[in-house]
PyMOL Python script that loads the backbone (N, CA, C, O; Angstrom):
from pymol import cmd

cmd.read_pdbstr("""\
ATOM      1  N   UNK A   1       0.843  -1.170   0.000  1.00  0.00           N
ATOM      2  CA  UNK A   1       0.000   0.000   0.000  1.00  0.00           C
ATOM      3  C   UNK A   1       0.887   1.230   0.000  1.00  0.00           C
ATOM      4  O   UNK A   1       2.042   1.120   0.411  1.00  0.00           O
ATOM      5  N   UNK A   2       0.355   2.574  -0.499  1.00  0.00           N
ATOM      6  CA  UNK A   2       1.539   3.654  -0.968  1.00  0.00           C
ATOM      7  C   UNK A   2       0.838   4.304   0.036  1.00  0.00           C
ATOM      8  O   UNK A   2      -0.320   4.089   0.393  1.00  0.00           O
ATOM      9  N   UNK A   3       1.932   5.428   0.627  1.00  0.00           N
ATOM     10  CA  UNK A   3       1.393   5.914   1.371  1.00  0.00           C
ATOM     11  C   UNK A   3       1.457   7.435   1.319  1.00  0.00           C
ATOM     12  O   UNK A   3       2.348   8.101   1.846  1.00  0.00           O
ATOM     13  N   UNK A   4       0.378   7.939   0.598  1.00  0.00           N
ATOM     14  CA  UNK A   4       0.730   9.404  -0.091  1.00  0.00           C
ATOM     15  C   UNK A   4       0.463  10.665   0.861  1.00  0.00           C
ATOM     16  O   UNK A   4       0.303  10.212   1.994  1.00  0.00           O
ATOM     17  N   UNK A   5       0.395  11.508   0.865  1.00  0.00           N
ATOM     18  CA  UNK A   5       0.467  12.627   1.486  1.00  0.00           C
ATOM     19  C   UNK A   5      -0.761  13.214   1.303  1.00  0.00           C
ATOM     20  O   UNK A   5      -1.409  13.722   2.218  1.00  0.00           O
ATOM     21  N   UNK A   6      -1.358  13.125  -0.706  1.00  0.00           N
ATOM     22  CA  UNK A   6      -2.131  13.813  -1.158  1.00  0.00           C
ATOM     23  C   UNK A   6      -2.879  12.450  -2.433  1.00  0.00           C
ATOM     24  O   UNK A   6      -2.286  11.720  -3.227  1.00  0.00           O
ATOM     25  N   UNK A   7      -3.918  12.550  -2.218  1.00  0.00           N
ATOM     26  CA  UNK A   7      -4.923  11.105  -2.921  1.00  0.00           C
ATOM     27  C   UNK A   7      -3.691  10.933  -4.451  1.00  0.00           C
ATOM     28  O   UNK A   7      -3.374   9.893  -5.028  1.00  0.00           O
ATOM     29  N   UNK A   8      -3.243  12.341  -4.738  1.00  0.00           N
ATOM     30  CA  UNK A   8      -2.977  11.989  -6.582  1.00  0.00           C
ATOM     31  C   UNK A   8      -0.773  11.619  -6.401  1.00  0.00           C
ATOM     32  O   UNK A   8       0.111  11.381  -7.224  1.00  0.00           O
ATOM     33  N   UNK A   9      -0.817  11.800  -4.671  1.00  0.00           N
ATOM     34  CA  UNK A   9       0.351  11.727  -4.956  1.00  0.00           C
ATOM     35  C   UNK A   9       1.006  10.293  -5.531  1.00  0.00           C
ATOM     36  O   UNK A   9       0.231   9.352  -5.703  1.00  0.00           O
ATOM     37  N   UNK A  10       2.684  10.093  -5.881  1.00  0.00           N
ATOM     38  CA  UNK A  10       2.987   8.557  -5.911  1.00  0.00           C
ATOM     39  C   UNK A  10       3.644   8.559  -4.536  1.00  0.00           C
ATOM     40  O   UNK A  10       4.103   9.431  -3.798  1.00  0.00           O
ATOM     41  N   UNK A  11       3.513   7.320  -4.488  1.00  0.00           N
ATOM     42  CA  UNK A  11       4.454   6.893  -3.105  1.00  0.00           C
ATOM     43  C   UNK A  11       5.688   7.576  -2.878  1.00  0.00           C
ATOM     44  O   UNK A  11       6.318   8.141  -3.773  1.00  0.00           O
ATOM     45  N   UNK A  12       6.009   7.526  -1.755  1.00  0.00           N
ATOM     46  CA  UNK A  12       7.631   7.989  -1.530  1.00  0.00           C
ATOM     47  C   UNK A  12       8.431   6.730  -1.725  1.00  0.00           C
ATOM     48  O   UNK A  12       8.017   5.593  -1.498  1.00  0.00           O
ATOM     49  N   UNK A  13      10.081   7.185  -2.343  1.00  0.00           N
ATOM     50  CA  UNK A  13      10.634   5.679  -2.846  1.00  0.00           C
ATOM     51  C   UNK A  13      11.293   5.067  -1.791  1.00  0.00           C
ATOM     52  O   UNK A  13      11.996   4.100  -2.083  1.00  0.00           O
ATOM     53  N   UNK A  14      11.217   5.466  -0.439  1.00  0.00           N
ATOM     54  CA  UNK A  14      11.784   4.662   0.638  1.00  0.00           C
ATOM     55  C   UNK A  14      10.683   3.596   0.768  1.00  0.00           C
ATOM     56  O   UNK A  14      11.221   2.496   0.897  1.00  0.00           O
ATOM     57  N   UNK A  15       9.705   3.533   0.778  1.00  0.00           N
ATOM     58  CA  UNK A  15       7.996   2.747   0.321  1.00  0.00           C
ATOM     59  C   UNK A  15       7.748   1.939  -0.368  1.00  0.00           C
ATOM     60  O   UNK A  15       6.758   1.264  -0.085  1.00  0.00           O
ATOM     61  N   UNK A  16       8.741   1.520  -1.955  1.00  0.00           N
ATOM     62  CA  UNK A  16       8.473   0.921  -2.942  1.00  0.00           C
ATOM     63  C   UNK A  16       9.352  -0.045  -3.054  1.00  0.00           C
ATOM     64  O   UNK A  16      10.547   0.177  -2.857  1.00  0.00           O
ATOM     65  N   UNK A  17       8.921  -1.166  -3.361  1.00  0.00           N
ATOM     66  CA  UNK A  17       9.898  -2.885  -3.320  1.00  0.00           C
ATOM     67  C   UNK A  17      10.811  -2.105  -4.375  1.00  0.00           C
ATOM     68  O   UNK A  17      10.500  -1.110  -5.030  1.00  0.00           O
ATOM     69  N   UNK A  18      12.446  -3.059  -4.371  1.00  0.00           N
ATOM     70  CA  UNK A  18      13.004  -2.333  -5.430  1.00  0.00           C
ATOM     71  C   UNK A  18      12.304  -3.342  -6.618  1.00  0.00           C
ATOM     72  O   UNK A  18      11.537  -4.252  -6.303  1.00  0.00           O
ATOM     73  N   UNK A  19      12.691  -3.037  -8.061  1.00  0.00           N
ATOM     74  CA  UNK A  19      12.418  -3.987  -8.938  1.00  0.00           C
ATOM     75  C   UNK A  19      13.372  -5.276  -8.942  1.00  0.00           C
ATOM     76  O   UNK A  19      14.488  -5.587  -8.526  1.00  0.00           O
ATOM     77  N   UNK A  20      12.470  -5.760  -9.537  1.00  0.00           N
ATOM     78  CA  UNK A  20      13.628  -7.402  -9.467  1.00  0.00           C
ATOM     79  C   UNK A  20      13.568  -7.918 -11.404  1.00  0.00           C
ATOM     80  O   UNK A  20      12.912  -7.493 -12.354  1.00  0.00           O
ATOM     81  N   UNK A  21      14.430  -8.815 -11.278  1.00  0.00           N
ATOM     82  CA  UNK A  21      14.556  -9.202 -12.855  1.00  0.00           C
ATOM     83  C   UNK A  21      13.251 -10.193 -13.304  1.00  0.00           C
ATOM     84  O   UNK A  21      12.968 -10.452 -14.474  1.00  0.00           O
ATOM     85  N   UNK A  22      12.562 -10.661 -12.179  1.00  0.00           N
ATOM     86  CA  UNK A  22      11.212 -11.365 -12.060  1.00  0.00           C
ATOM     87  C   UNK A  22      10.227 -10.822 -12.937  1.00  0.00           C
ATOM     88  O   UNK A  22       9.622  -9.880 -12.425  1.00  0.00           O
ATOM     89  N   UNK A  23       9.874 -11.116 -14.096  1.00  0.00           N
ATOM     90  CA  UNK A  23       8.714 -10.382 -14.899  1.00  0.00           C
ATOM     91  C   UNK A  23       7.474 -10.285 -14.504  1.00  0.00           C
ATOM     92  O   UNK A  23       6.429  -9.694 -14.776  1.00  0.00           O
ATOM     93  N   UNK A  24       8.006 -11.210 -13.623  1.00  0.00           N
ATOM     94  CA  UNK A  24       5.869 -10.912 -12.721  1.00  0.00           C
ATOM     95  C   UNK A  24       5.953 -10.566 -11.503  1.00  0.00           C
ATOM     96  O   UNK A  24       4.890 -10.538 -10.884  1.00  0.00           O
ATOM     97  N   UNK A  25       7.028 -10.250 -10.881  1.00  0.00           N
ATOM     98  CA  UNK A  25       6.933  -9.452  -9.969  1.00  0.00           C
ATOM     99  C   UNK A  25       7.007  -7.801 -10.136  1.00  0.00           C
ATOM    100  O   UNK A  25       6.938  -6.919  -9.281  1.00  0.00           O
ATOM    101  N   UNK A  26       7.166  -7.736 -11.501  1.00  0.00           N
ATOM    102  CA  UNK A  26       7.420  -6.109 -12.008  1.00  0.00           C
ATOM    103  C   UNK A  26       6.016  -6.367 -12.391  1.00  0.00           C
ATOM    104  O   UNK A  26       5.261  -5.571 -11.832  1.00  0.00           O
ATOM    105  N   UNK A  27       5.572  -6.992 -12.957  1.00  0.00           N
ATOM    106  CA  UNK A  27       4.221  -6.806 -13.463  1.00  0.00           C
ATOM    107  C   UNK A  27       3.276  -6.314 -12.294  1.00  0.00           C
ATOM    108  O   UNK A  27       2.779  -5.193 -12.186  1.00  0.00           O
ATOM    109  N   UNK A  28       3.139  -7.358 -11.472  1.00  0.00           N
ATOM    110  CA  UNK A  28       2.434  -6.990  -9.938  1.00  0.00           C
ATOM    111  C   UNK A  28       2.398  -5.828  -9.467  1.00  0.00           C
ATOM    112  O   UNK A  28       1.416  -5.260  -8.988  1.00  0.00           O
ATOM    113  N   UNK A  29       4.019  -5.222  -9.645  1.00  0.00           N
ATOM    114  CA  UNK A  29       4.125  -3.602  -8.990  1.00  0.00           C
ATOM    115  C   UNK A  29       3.024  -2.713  -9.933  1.00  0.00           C
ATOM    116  O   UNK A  29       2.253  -1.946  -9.356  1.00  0.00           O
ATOM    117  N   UNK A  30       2.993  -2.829 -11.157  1.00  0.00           N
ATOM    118  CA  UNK A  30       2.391  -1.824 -12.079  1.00  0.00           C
ATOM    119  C   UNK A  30       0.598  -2.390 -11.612  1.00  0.00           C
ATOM    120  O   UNK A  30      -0.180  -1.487 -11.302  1.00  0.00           O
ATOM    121  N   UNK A  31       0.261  -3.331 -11.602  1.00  0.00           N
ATOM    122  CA  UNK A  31      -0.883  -3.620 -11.258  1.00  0.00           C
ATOM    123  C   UNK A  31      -1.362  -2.915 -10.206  1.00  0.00           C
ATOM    124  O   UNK A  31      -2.297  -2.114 -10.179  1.00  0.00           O
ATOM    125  N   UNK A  32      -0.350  -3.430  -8.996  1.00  0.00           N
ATOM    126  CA  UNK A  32      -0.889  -2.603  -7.592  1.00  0.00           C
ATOM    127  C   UNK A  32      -1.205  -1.143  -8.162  1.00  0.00           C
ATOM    128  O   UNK A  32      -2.295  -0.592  -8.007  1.00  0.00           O
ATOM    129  N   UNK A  33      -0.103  -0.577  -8.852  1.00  0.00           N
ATOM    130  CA  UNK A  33       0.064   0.962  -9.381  1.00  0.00           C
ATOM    131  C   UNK A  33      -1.377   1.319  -9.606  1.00  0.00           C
ATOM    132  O   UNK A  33      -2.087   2.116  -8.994  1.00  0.00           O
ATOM    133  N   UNK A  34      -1.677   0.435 -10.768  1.00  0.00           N
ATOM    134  CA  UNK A  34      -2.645   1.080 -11.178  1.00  0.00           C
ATOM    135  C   UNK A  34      -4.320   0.836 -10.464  1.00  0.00           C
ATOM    136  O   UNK A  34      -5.340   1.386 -10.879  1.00  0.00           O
ATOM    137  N   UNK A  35      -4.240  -0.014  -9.448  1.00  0.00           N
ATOM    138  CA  UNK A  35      -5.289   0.022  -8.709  1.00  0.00           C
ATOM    139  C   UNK A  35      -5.326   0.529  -7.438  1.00  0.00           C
ATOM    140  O   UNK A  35      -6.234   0.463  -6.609  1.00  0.00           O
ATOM    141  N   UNK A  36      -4.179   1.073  -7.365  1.00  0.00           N
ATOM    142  CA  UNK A  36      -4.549   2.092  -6.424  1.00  0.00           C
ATOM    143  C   UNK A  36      -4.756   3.196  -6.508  1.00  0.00           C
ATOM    144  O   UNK A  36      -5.103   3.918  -5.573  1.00  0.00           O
ATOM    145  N   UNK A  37      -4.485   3.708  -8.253  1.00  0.00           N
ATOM    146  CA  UNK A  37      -4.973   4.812  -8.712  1.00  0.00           C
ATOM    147  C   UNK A  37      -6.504   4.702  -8.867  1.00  0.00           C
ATOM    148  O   UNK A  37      -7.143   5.739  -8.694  1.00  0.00           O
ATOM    149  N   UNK A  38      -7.346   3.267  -9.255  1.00  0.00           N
ATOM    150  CA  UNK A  38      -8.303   3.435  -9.685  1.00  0.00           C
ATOM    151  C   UNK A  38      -8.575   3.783  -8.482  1.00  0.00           C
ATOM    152  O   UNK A  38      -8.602   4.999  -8.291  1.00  0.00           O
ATOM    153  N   UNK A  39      -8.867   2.858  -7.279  1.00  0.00           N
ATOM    154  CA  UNK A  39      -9.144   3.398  -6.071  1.00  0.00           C
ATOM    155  C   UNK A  39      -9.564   4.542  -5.609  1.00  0.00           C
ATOM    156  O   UNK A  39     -10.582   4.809  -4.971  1.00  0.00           O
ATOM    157  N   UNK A  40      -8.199   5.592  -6.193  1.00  0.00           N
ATOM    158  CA  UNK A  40      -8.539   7.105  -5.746  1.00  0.00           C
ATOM    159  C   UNK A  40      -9.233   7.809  -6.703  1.00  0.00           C
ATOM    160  O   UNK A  40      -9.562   8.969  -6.455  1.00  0.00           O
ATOM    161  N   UNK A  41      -9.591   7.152  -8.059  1.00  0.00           N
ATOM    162  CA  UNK A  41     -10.655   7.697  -8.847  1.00  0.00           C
ATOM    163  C   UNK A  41     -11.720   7.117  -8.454  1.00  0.00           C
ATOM    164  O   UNK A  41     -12.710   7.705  -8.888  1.00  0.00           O
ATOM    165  N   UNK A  42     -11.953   6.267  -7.855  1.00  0.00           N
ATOM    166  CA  UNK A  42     -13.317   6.010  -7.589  1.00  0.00           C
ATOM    167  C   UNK A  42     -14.089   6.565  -6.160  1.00  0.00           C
ATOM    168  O   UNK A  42     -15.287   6.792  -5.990  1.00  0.00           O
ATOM    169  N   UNK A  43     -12.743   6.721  -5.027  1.00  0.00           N
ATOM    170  CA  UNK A  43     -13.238   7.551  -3.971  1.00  0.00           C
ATOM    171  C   UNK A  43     -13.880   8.886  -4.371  1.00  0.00           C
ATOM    172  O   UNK A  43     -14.998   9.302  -4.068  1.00  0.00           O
ATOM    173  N   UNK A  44     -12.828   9.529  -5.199  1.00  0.00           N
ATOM    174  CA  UNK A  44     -13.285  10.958  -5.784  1.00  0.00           C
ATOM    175  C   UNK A  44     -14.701  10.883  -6.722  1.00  0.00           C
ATOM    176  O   UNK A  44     -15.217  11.994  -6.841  1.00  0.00           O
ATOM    177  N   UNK A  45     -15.352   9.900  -7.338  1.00  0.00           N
ATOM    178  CA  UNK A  45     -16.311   9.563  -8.289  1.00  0.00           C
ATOM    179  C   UNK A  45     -17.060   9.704  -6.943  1.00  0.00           C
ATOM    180  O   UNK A  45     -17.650  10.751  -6.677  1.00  0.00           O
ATOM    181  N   UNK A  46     -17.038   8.664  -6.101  1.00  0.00           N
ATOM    182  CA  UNK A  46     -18.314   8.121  -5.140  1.00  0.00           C
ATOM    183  C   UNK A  46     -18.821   9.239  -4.068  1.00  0.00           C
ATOM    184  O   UNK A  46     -19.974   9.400  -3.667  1.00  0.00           O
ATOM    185  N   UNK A  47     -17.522  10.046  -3.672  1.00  0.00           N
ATOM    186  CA  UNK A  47     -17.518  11.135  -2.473  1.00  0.00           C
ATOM    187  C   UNK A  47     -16.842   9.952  -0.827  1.00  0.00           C
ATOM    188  O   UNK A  47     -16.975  10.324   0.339  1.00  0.00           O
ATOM    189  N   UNK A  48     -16.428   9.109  -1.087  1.00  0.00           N
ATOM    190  CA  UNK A  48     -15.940   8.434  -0.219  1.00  0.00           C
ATOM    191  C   UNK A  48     -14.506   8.853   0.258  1.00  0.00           C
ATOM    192  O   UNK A  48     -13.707   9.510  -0.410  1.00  0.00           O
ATOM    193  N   UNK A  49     -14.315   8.377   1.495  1.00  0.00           N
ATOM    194  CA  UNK A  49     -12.689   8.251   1.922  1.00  0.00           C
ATOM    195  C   UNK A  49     -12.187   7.400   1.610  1.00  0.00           C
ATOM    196  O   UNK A  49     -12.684   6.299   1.374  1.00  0.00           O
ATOM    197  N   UNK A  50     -10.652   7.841   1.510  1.00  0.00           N
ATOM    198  CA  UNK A  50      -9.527   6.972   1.164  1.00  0.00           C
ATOM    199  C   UNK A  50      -9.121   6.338   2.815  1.00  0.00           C
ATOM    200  O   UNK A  50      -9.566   6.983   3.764  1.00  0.00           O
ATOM    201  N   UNK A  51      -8.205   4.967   3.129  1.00  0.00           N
ATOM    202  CA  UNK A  51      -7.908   4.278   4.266  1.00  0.00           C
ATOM    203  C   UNK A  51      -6.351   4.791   3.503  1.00  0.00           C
ATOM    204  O   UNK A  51      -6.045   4.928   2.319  1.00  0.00           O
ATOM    205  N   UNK A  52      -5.573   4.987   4.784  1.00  0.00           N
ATOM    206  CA  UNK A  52      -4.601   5.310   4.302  1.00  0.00           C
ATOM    207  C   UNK A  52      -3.491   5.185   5.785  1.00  0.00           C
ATOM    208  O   UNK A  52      -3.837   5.615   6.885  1.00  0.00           O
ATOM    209  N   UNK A  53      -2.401   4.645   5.573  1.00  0.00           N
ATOM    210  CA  UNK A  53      -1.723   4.657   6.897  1.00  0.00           C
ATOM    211  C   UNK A  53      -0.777   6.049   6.617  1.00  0.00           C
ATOM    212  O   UNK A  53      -0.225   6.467   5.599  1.00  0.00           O
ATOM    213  N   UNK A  54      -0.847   6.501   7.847  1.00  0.00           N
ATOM    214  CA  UNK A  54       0.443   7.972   8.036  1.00  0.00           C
ATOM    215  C   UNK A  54       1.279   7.851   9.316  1.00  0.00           C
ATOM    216  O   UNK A  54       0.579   7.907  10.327  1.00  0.00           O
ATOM    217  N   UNK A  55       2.511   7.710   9.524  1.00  0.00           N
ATOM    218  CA  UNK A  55       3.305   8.092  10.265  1.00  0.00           C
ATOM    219  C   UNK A  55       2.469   6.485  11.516  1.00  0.00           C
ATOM    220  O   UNK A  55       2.102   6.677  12.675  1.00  0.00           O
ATOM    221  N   UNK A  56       2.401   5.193  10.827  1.00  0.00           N
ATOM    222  CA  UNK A  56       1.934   4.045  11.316  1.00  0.00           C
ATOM    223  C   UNK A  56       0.472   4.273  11.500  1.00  0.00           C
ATOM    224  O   UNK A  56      -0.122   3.321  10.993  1.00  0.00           O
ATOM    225  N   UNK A  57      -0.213   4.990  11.926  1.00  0.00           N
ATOM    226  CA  UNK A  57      -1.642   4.915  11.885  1.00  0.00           C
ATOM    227  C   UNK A  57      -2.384   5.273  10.718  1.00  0.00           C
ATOM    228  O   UNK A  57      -1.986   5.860   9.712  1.00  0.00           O
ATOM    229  N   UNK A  58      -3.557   4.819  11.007  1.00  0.00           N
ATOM    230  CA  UNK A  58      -4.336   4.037   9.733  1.00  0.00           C
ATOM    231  C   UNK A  58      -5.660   5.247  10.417  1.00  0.00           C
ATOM    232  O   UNK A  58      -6.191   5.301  11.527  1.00  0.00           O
ATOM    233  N   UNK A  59      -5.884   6.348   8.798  1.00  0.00           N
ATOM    234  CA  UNK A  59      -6.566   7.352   8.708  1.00  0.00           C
ATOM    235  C   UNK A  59      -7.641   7.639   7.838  1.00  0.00           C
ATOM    236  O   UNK A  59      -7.797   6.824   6.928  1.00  0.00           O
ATOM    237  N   UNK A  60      -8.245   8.378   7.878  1.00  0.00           N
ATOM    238  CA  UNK A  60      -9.174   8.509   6.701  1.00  0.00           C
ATOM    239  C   UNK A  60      -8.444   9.474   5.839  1.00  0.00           C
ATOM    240  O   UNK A  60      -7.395   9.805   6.393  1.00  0.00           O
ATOM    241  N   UNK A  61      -8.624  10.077   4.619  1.00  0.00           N
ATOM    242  CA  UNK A  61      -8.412  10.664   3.782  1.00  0.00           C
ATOM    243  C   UNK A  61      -9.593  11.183   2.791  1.00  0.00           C
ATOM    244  O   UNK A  61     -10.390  10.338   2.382  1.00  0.00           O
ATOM    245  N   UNK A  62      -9.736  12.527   2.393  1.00  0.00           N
ATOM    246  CA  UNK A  62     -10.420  13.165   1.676  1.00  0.00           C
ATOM    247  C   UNK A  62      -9.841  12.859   0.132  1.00  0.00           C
ATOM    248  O   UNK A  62      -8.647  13.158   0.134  1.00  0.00           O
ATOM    249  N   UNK A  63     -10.226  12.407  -1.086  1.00  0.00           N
ATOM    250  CA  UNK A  63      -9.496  12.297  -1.807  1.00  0.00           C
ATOM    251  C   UNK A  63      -9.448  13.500  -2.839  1.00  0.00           C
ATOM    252  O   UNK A  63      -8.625  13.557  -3.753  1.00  0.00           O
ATOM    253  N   UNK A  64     -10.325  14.360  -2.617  1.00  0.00           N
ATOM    254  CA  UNK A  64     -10.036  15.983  -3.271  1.00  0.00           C
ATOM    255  C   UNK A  64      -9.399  16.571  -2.327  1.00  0.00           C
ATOM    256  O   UNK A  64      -9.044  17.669  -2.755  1.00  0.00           O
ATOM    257  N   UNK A  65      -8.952  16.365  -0.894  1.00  0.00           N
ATOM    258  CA  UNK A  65      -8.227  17.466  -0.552  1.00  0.00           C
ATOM    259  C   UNK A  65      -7.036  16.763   0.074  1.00  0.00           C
ATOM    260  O   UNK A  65      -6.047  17.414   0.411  1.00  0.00           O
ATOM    261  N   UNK A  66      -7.114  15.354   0.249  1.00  0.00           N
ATOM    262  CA  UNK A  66      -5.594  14.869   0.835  1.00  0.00           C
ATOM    263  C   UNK A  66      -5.365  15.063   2.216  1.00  0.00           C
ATOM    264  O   UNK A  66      -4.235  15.027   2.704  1.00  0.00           O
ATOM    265  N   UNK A  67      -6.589  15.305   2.984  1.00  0.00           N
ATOM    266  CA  UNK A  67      -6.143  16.376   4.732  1.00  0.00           C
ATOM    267  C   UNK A  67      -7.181  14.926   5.231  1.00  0.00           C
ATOM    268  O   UNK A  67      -8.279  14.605   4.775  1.00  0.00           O
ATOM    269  N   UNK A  68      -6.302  14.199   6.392  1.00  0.00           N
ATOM    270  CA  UNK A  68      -7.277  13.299   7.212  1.00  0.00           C
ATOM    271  C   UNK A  68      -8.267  14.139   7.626  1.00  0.00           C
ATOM    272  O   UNK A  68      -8.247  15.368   7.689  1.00  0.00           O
ATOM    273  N   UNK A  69      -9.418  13.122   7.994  1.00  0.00           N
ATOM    274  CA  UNK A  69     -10.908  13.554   8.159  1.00  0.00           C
ATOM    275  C   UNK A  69     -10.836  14.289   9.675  1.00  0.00           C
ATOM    276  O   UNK A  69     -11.850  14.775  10.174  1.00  0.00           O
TER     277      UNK A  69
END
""", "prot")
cmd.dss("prot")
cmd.show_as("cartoon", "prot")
cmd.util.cbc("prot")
cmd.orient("prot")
């Protein structure tokens, strides 16, 4: 799980597996990628919060404004 600051941010790279020569473990990374983008398009579609851990605890998130609830 990425743990952004702001719904559209990317992860920070202390956060991210490194890549490996594994073609499906690079694949996996881009998958997660991109469903956790859908995720935050669909919070923003629905009017829902994002779950999001910060600084170890586990928060809500606005996904138009990025500021826990």
């Amino acid at each position: 799980m990425t743990i952004p600051h702001q719904a559209n941010e990317p992860a920070s790279a202390d956060r991210l597996v490194p890549a490996s020569d594994n073609a499906d473990f690079k694949g996996a990374q881009s998958a997660i990628r991109r469903a956790a983008q859908r995720a935050r398009q669909l919070a923003q579609q629905t009017g829902t919060d994002l779950i999001v851990v910060r600084a170890g605890k586990v928060v809500r998130v606005r996904p138009e404004s990025g500021r826990p609830e």
